[in-house]
Steps between C-alpha positions, in 0.01 A plus 500: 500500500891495436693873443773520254725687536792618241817682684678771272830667708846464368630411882529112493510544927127747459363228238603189774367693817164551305488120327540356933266763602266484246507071466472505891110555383251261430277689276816659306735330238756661327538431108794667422797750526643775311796664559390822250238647321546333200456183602148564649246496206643119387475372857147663556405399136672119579364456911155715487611666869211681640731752673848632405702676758695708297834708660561851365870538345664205334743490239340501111172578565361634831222400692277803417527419117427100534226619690341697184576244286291244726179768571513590154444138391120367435532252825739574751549372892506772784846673552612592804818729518806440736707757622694674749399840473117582655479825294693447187362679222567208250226326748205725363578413123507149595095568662359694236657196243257253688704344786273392785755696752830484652689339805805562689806244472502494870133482544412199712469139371188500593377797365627447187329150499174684566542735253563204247208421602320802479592577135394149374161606600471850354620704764738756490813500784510861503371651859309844456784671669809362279296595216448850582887525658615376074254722349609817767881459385464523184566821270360497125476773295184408327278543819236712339500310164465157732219661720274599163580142359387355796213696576387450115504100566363526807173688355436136328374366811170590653446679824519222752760318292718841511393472907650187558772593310605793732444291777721209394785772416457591869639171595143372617336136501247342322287503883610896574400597155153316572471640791552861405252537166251255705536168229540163544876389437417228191348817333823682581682236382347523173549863464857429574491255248335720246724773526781279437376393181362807364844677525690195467707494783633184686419526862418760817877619501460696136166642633665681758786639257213606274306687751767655616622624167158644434539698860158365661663346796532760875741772501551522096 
């Protein structure tokens, strides 16, 4: 199967880089570009992309808000963000909107082929580590009205789901998580599955940001 792939970023030299490394794929095509946010819901809507790589500030409307637009929408492709900052706070609103993750502008080509990749088949490009380095920088004031919220949806799930939920906020695998509450990894991967749909959340990424909130991973 063929990857599309729509490129957002107002840099014409970013969006050229990423159409030659990107087309130097077999498996990947790229559909379209857009040059700012408000050009990316008639290109998705007009090429079908199943991934948008989507840079962060651009002139009229920003990454982070064509990104809510798209998640927010009844059928959407995977978004993953560009940036240059590893730890920019703007990174975490993008997440917990329903972007599959984020990369560096000066990751590797062929990481960020790979991550392509990745996304197209439902996996987030967020390692356990980056993930808890975003969540660890950033300072809200609601942190006890977050933590109830969370803990509240979190009591929809039943005990092993709520298990496997911890353990994929602690940045483990479908085989660790197996491994550790001694079941096979299709039935974890249905648990995974099921938690995602009872509290409506788009992938492993916004797990970990809820189980966090609620407090239930070490240390908290």
């Amino acid at each position: 199967m063929t990857t599309s792939v729509l490129i957002v970023d107002d840099d014409a030299l970013v969006r050229a880089g990423l159409v030659m490394m990107l087309g130097g794929a077999p498996d990947i095509t790229v559909v379209g570009e857009a040059k700012d946010g408000t050009e990316v819901v008639p290109l998705v809507e007009q090429h079908q992309p199943d991934v948008v790589l989507m840079d962060i500030r651009m002139p009229a409307m920003d990454g982070l808000s064509a990104t809510e637009i798209l998640r927010s929408r009844g059928s959407s492709p995977e978004v993953i963000i560009l940036t240059t900052f590893d730890a920019d706070i703007h990174v975490l609103r993008a997440l917990r909107a329903g972007a599959a993750g984020f990369l560096l502008k000066d990751t590797p080509p062929g990481e960020i082929v790979d991550a392509v990749r990745r996304v197209a088949q439902g996996s987030p490009v967020l390692s356990p580590a980056v993930t808890r380095r975003l969540i660890d920088r950033v300072a809200e004031t609601d942190h006890d009205r977050r933590r109830i919220d969370a803990r509240d949806r979190l009591e929809e799930l039943s005990e092993r789901e709520r298990e496997v939920a911890v353990a994929v906020g602690r940045g483990k695998s479908n085989a660790e998580i197996a491994s550790s509450l001694f079941l096979s990894v299709p039935t974890v991967k249905t648990h995974v599955s099921s938690v995602l749909t009872k509290l409506d959340l788009n992938n492993r990424v916004q797990i970990a940001l809820l189980v966090h909130d609620a407090g239930l991973l070490d240390g908290q």
